[in-house]
MIRO-331724 format. One record per residue (C-alpha): residue in three letters; x, y, z. Coordinates in Angstrom, 3 decimals. Each point is the difference from the previous one (the first is absolute). Layout:
N
NODE	ALA	X	Y	Z;
...
//
This chain:
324
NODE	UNK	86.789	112.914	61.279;
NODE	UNK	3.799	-0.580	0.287;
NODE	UNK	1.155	3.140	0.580;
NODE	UNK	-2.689	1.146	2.890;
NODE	UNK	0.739	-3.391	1.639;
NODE	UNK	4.043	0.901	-0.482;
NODE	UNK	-1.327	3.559	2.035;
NODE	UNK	-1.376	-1.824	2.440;
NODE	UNK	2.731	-2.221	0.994;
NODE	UNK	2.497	2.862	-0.256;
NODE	UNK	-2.377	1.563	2.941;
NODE	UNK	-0.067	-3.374	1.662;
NODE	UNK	3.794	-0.070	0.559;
NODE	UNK	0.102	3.837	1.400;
NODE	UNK	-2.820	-0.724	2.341;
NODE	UNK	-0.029	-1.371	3.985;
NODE	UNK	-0.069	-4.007	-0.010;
NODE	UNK	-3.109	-0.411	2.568;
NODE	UNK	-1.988	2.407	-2.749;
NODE	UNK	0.973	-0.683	-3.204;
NODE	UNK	-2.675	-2.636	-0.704;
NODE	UNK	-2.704	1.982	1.079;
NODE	UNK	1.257	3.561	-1.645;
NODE	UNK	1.006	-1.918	-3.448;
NODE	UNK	-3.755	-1.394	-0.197;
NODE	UNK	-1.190	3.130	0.816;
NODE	UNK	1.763	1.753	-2.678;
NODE	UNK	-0.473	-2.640	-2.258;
NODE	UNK	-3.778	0.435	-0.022;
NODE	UNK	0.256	3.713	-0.025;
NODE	UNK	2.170	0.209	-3.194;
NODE	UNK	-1.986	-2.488	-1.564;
NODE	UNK	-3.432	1.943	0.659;
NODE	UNK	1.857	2.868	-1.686;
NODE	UNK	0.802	-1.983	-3.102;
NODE	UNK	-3.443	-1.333	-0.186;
NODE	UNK	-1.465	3.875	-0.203;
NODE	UNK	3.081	1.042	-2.586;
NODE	UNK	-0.698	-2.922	-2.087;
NODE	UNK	-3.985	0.459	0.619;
NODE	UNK	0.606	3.727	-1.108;
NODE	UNK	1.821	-0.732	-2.839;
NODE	UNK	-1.850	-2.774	-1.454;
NODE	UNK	3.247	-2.038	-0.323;
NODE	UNK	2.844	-2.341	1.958;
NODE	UNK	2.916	2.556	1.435;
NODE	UNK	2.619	0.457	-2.155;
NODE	UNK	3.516	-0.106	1.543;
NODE	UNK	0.788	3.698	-0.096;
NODE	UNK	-3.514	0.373	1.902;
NODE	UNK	0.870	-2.272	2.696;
NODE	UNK	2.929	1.780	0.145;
NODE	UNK	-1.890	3.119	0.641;
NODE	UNK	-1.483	-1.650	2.637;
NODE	UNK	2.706	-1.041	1.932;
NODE	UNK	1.613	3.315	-0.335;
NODE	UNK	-2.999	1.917	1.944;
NODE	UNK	0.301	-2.549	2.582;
NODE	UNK	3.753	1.092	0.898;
NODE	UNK	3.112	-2.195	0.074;
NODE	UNK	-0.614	-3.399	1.576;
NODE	UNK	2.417	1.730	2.997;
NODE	UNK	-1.599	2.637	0.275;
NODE	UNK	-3.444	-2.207	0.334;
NODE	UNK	0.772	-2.009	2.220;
NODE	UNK	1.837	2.768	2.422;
NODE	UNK	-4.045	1.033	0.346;
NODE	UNK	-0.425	-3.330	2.141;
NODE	UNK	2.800	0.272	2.522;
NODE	UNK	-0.411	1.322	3.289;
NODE	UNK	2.183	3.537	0.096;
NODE	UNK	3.337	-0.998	2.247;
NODE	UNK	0.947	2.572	2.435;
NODE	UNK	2.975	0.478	-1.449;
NODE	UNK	0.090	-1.073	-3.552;
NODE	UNK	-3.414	1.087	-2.050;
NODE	UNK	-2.168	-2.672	-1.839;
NODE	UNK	1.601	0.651	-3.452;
NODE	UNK	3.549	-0.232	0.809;
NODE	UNK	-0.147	-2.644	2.585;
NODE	UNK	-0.201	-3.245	-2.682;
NODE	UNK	3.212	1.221	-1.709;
NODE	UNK	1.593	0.928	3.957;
NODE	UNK	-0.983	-3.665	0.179;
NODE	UNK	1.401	-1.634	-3.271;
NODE	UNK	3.548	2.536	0.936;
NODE	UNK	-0.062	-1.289	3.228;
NODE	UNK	-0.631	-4.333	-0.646;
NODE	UNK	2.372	0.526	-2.800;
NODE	UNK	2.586	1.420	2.278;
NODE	UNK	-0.260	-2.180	2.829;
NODE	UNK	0.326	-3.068	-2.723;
NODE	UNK	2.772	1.615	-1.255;
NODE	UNK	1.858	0.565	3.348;
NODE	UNK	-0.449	-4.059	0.865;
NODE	UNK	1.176	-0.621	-3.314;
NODE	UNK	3.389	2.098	0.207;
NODE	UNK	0.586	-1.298	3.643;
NODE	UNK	-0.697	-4.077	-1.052;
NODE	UNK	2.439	1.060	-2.635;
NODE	UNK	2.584	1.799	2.175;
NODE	UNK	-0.586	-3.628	2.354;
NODE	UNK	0.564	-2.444	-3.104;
NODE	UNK	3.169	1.907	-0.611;
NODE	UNK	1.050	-0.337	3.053;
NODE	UNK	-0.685	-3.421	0.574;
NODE	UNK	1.976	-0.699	-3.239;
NODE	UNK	3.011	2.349	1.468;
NODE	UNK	0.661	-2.904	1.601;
NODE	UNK	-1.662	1.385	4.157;
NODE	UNK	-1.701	-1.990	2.002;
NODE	UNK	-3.640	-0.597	0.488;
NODE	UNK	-0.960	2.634	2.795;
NODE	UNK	2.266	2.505	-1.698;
NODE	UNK	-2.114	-0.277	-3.396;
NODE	UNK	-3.328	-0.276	1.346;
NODE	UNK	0.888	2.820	2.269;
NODE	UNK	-0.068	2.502	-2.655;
NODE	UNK	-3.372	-1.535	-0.790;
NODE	UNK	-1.324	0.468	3.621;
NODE	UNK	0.795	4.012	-0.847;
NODE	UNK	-3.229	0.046	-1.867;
NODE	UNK	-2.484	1.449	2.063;
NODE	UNK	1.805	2.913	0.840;
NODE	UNK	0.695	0.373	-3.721;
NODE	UNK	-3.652	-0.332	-0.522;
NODE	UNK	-0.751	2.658	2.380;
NODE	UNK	2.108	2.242	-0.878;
NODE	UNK	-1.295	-0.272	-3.556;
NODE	UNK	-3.370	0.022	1.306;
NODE	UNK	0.473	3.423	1.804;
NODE	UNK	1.738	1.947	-2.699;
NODE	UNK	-2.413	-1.397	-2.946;
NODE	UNK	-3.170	0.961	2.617;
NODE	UNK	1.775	3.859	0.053;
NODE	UNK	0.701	0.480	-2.914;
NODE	UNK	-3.544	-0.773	-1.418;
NODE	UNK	-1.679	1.643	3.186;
NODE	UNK	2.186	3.337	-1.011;
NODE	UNK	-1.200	-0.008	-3.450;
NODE	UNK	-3.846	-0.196	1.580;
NODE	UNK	0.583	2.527	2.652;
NODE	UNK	2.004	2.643	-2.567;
NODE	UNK	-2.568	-0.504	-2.331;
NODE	UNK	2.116	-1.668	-2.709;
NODE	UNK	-2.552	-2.314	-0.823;
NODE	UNK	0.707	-2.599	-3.002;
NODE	UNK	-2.883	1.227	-2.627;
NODE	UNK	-0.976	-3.258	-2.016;
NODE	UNK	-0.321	1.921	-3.481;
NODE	UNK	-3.236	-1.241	-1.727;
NODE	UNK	1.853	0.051	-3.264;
NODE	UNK	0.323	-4.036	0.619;
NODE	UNK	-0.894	-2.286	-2.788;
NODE	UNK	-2.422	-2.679	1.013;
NODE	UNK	1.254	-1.963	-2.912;
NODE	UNK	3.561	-0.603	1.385;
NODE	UNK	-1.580	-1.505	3.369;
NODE	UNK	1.589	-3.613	0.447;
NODE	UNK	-1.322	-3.112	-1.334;
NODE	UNK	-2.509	-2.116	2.047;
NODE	UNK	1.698	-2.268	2.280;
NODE	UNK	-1.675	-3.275	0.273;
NODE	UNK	-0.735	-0.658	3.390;
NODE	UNK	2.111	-3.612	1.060;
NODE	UNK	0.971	-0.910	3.251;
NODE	UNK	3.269	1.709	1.528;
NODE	UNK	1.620	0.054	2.968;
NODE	UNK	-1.160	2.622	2.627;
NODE	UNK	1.971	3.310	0.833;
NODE	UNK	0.878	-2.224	3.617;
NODE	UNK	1.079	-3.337	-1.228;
NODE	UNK	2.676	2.254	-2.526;
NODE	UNK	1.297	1.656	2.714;
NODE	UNK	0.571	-3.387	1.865;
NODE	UNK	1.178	-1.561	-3.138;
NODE	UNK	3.288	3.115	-0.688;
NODE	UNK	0.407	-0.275	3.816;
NODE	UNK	0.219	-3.856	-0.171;
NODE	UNK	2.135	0.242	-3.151;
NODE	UNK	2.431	2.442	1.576;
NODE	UNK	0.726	-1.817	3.295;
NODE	UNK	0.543	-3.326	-2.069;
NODE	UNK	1.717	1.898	-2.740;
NODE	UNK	2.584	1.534	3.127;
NODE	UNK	0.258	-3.729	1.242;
NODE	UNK	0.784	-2.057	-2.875;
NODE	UNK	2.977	2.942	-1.126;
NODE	UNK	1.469	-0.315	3.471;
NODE	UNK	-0.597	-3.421	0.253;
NODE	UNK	2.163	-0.922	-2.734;
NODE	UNK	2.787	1.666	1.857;
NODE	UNK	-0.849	-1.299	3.097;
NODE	UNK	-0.903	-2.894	-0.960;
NODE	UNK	-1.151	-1.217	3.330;
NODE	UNK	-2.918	1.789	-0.056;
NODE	UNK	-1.668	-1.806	-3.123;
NODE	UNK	1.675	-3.510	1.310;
NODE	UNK	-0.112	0.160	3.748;
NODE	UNK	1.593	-2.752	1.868;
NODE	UNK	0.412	-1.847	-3.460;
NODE	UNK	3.036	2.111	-0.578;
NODE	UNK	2.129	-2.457	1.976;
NODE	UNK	-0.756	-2.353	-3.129;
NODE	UNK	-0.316	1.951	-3.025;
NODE	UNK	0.791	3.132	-1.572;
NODE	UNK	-0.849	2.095	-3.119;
NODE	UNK	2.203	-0.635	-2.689;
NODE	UNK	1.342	2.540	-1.790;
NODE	UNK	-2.303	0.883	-2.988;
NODE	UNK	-2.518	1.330	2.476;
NODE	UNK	2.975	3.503	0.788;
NODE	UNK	0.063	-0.168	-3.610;
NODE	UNK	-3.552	0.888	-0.994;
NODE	UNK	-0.594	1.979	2.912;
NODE	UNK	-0.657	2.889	-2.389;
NODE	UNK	-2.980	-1.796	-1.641;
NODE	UNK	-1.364	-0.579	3.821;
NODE	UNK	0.289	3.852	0.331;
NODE	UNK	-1.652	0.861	-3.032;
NODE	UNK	-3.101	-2.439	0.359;
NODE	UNK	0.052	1.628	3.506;
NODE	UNK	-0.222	3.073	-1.136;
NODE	UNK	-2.324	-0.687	-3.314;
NODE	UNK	-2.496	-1.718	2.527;
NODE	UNK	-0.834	2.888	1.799;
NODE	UNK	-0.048	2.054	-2.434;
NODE	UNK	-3.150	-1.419	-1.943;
NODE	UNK	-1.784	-0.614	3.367;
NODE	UNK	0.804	3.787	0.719;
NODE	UNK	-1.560	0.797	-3.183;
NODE	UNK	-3.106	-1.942	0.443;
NODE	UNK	-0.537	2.103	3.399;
NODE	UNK	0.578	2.909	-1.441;
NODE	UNK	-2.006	-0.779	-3.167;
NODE	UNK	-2.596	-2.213	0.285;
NODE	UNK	-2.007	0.887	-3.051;
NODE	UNK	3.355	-2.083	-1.141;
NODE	UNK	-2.476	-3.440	-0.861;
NODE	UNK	3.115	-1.909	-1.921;
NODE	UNK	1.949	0.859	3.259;
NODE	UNK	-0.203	-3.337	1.386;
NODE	UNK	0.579	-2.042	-3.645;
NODE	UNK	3.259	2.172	-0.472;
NODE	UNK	1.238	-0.411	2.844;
NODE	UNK	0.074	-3.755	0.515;
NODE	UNK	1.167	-0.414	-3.575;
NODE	UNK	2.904	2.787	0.415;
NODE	UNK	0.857	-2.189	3.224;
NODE	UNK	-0.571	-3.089	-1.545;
NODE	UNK	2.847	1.056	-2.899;
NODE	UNK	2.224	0.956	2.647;
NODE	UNK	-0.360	-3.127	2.291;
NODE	UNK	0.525	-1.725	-3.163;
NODE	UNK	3.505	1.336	-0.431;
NODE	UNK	1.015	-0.583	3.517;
NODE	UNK	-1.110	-3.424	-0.895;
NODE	UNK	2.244	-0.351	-2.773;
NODE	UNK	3.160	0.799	1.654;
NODE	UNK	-0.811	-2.153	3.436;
NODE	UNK	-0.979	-3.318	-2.407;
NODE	UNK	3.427	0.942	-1.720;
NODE	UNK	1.538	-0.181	3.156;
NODE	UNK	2.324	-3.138	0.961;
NODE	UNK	-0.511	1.003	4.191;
NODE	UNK	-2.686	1.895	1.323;
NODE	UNK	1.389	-1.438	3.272;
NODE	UNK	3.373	-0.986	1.314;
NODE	UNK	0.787	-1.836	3.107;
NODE	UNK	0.659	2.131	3.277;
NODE	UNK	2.893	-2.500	0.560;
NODE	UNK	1.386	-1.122	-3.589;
NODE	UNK	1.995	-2.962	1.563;
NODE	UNK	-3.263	-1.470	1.762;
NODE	UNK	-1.167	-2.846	-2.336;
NODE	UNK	-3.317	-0.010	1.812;
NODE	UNK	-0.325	4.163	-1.124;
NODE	UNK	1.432	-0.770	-3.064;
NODE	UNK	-2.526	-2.781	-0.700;
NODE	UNK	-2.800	2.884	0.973;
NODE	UNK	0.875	2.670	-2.030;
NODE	UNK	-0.205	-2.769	-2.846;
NODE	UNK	-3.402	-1.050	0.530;
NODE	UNK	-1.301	3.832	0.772;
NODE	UNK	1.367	0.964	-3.124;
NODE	UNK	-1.951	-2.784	-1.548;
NODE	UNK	-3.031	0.421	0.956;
NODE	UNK	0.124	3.995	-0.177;
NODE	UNK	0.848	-0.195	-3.165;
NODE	UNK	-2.728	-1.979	-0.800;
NODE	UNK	-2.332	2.150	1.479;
NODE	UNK	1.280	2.817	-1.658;
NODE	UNK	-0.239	-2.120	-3.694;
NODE	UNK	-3.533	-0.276	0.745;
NODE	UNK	-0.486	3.586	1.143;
NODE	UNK	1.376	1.158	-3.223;
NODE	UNK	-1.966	-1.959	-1.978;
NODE	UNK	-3.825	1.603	2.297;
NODE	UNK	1.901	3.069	-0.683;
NODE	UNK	-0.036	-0.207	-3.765;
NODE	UNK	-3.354	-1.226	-0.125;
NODE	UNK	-1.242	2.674	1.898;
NODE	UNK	1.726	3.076	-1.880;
NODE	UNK	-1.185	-1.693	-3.222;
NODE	UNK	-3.208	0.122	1.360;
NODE	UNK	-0.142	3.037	0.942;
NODE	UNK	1.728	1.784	-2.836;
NODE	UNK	-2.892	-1.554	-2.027;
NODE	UNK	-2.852	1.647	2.046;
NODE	UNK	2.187	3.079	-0.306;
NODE	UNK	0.039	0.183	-3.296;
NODE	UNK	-3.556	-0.939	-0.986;
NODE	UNK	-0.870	1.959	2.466;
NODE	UNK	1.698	3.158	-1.815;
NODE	UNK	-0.910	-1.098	-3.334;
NODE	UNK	-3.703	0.002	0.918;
NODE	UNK	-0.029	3.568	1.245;
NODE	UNK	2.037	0.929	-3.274;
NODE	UNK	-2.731	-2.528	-2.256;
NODE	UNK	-2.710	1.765	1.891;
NODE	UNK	1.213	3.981	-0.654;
NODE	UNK	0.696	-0.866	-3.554;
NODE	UNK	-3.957	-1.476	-0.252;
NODE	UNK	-1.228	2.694	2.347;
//
């Protein structure tokens, strides 16, 4: 029965982590005992509108699973898995803006320390956010301005099962944006410093110039990177998360691609008059460029590839609602 196990899963996601498994079997048994005496009763299988029924006595799946948390002292059992959505949400949010505010600045042309400084500024940030998002739910509790989950829902708008696949934990997310930013930061001011992506090899070589001149498409792939692994944190019913991603970055990378195999010089001499440098920046440019050939061509594979999946993928579920 689709739409109790669609019920079920909507009170999986509301409930605490270390419980769910137990709770969701629990309930699972119980609502199926229920339907066994309805359909026993009736003499017949449970017709949609009857499950329906069903699901309605049993309350929203929030208000549910609010009957298995422990009350908080401050914030009561029903309101406390929205307080904690508001509050994730937010604190995503605030890492977000301030990797933002630190790409920008990067870009502005400061230097390292100065751009992961504003960074650094996060935990204050997050506590700060923390304390006024803790108030503001603990004075709706303690004023009594409780938010009444109507039972006017309609079980048949509850999401879609999610097939459960393997994806990344809540931890190894948070790693990944803090990883992303702190390269991210490096790699802007690196191109304007450029001793800080070359080290000591800046006595030989240097960037040539089409590197300044897609710095905007550095920025934005930057930017577009965390972005999508922001979006997986915050949503991680989001399955296709991972699959868009790398084929967004993939179509990006591509284009970067473009313009550096284009390039005559990705490096020039440190001392143009040197033949020895001169002779260096000529084979570099050789055999980067030929690396970058053949990344261009794994690149294309890959977003063929996966536009492929993508698309049978969608055409399936649309094959499968048409039949259904």
């Amino acid at each position: 029965m689709e739409l109790i196990e669609r019920y079920l899963q909507a009170v999986k996601f509301a409930l605490p982590p270390e419980q769910r498994d137990d709770i969701i079997k629990e309930l699972r048994d119980n609502i199926l005992s229920q339907v066994e005496e309805k359909e026993a009763e009736l003499g017949n299988p449970l017709s949609e509108d009857e499950q329906v029924e069903l699901l309605k006595k049993l309350g929203s799946p929030m208000r549910l699973a609010s009957r298995y948390r422990k009350q908080q002292q401050m914030i009561g059992a029903t309101m406390f898995p929205i307080y904690w959505k508001v509050l994730k949400a937010s604190l995503a949010l605030a890492f977000l803006v301030l990797a933002a505010a630190s790409i920008a600045t990067a870009a502005a042309g400061k230097t390292l320390m100065e751009s992961l400084g504003v960074l650094f500024r996060y935990p204050s940030v997050a506590l700060m956010t923390f304390a006024w998002i803790t108030l503001a739910f603990s004075a709706l509790e303690f004023f009594g301005a409780r938010l009444r989950l109507k039972d006017t829902w309609d079980p048949r708008k509850l999401p879609p099962l999610v097939k459960q696949s393997p994806r990344k934990s809540r931890f190894e997310l948070i790693a990944q944006l803090l990883v992303q930013t702190i390269f991210g930061v490096w790699w802007l001011a690196g191109l304007h410093y450029q001793y800080l992506i070359l080290g000591p090899g800046i006595a030989f070589l240097r960037f040539g110039p089409v590197w300044q001149t897609i710095y905007p498409l550095f920025v934005v792939m930057v930017l577009v990177d965390l972005t999508l692994t922001a979006a997986m944190l915050v949503w991680p019913q989001w399955i296709q998360g991972r699959r868009v991603s790398r084929l967004v970055m993939s179509a990006l990378g591509l284009v970067v691609l473009y313009f550096l195999i284009n390039a005559p010089d990705l490096f020039v001499a440190a001392d143009s008059i040197t033949p020895q440098l001169q002779a260096l920046a000529k084979g570099t440019n050789y055999g980067v460029h030929l690396g970058l050939v053949i990344a261009a061509i794994v690149s294309v594979v890959n977003i063929g590839i996966e536009s492929v999946r993508f698309v049978g993928r969608r055409l399936g579920r649309v094959h499968q609602a048409t039949v259904s």
